[in-house]
C-alpha positions as CSV (number, residue, x, y, z in Angstrom):
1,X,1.3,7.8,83.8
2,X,0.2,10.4,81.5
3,X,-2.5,9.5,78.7
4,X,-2.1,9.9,75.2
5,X,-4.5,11.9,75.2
6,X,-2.7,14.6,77.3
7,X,0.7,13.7,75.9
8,X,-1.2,15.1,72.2
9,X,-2.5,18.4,73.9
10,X,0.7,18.9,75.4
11,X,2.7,18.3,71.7
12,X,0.0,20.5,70.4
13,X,0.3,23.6,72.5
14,X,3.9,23.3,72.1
15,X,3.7,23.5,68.6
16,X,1.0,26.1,68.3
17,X,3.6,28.4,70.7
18,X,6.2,27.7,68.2
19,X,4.2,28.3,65.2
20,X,3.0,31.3,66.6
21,X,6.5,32.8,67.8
22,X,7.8,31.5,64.2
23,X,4.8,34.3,63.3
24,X,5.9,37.5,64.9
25,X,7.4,40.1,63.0
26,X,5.8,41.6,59.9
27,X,4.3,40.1,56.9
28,X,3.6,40.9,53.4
29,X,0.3,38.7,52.1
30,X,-0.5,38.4,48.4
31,X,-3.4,36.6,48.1
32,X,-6.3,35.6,45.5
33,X,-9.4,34.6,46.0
34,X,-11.6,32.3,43.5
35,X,-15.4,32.5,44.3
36,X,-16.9,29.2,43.0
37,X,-18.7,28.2,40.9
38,X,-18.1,31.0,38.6
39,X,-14.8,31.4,39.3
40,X,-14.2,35.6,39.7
41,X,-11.0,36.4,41.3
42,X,-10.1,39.0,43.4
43,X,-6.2,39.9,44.5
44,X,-5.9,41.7,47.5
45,X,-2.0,42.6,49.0
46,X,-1.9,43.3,53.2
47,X,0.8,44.0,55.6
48,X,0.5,41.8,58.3
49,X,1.7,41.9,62.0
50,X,1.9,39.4,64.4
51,X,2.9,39.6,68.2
52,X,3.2,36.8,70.4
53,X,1.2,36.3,73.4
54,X,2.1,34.8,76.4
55,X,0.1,32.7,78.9
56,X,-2.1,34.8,81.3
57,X,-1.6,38.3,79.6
58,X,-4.2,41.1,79.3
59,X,-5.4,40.5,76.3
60,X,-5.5,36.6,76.8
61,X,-7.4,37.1,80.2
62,X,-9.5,39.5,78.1
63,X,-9.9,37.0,75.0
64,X,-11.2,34.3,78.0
65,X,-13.6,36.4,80.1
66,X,-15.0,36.9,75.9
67,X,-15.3,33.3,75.7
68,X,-16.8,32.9,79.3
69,X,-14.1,30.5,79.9
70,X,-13.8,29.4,83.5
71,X,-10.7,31.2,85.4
72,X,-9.0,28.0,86.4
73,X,-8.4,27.6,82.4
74,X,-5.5,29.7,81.1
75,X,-4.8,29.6,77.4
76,X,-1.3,28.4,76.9
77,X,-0.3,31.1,74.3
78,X,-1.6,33.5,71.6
79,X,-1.3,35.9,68.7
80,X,-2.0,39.4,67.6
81,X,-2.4,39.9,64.6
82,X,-3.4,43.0,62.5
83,X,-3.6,44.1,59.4
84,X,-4.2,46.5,56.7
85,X,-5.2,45.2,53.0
86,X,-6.0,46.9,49.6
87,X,-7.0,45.6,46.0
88,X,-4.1,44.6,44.3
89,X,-5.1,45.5,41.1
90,X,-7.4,49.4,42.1
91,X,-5.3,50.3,45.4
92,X,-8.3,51.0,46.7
93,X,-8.6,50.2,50.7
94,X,-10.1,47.0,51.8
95,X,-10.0,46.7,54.9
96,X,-7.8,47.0,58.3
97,X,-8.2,45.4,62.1
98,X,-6.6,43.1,64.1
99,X,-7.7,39.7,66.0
100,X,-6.4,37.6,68.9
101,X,-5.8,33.8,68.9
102,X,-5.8,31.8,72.1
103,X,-4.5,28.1,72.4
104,X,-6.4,25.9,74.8
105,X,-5.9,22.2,74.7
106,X,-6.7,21.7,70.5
107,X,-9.2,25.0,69.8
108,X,-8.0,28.4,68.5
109,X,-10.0,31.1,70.8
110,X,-10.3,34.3,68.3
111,X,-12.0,37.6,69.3
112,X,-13.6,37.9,66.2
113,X,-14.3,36.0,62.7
114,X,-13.0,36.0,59.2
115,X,-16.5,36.5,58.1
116,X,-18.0,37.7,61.6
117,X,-17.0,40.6,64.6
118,X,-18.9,37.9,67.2
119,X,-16.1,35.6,68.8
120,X,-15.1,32.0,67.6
121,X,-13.5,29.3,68.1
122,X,-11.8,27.0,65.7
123,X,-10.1,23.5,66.0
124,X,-6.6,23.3,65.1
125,X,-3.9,20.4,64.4
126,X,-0.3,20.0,63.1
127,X,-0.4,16.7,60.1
128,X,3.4,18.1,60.0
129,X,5.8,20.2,62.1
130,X,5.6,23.8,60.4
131,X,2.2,23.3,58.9
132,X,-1.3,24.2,60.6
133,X,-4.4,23.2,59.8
134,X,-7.5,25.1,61.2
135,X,-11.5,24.6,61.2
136,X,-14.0,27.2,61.7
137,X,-17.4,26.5,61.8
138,X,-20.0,29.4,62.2
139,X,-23.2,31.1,60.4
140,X,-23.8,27.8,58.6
141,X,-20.6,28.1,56.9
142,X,-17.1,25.8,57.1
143,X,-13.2,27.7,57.3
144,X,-10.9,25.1,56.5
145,X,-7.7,26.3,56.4
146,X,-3.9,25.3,56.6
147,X,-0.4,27.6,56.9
148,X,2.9,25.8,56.1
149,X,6.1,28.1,56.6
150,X,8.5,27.7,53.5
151,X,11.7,28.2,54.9
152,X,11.9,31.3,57.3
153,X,11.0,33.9,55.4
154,X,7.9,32.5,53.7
155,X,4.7,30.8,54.6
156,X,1.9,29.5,52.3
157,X,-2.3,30.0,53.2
158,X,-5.2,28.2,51.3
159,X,-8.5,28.7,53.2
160,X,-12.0,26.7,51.6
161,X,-15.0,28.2,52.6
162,X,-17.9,26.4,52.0
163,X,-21.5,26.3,52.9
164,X,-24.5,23.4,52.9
165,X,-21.8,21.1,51.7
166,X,-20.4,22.8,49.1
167,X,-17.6,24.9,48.0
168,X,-17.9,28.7,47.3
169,X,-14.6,30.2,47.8
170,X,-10.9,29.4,47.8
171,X,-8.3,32.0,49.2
172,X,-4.9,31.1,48.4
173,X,-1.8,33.1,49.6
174,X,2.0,33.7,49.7
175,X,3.3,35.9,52.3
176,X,7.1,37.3,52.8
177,X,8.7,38.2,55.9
178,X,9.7,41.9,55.6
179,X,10.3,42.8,59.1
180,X,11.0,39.9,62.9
């Protein structure tokens, strides 16, 4: 008999596959930031791709040997996503890069940080079918975050960040689907 506990890691890493092939294609983000307590914003507009992963790939075998993950554990799936942002309101370049995500049992494995090039992990969850919820925890800050595709062509972001407790930035985002 299989335990409930491995019937929820298996519904998980089903999901995360399907959220992540939902993903691929290309993505415009719009997204504004709110720094807290003070409340500045800043807009910033990317174009986002995203590539699927599957199960023992390079770049998932590569992601793993980063992690120091034993060999006998393969990541179910993963993403690749990259990107290329400016301000929304100067054009000027923000930034551009790309990260991998790796699914094993309930933790994201990423190569690198929102906030960080150093490789984390985050923990992840579905509270609803086409809705993920993620939690980063590194450099004495929290990433809470959750994605909930709208439809096909849409999907929402809002990301906390806080540190010691508190609250110091909200990102919240609406991207379009320009290109599967």
């Amino acid at each position: 008999m299989t335990s409930p506990t491995k019937l929820l890691q298996i519904a998980e890493s089903t999901l995360i596959a399907e959220f992540f092939r939902e993903s691929v294609g290309k993505w415009n983000s719009e997204r504004r930031y709110y720094t807290l307590p003070d409340g500045k914003t800043k807009e910033v507009a990317s174009i986002i791709t995203i590539r699927f992963l599957e199960a023992g790939c390079d770049e998932l075998q590569k992601l793993a040997r980063i992690h120091e993950l034993d060999e006998s554990m393969m990541m179910s799936c993963g993403a690749e996503v990259s990107w290329e942002s400016t301000n929304a309101v100067t054009k000027a370049k923000e930034s551009q890069g790309s990260t991998l995500f790796g699914a094993l049992g309930n933790i994201l494995y990423r190569d690198r940080g929102f906030a960080t090039s150093k490789p984390i992990t985050a923990q992840y969850q579905f509270p609803a079918e086409k809705t993920l919820c993620l939690r980063t925890e590194y450099n004495g800050s929290v990433f809470e975050e959750e994605l909930k595709f709208i439809g096909e062509k849409y999907r929402t972001r809002q990301s906390v960040i806080s540190r010691a407790g508190e609250q110091v930035m909200i990102g919240q985002y609406l991207e379009k689907r320009i290109e599967e």
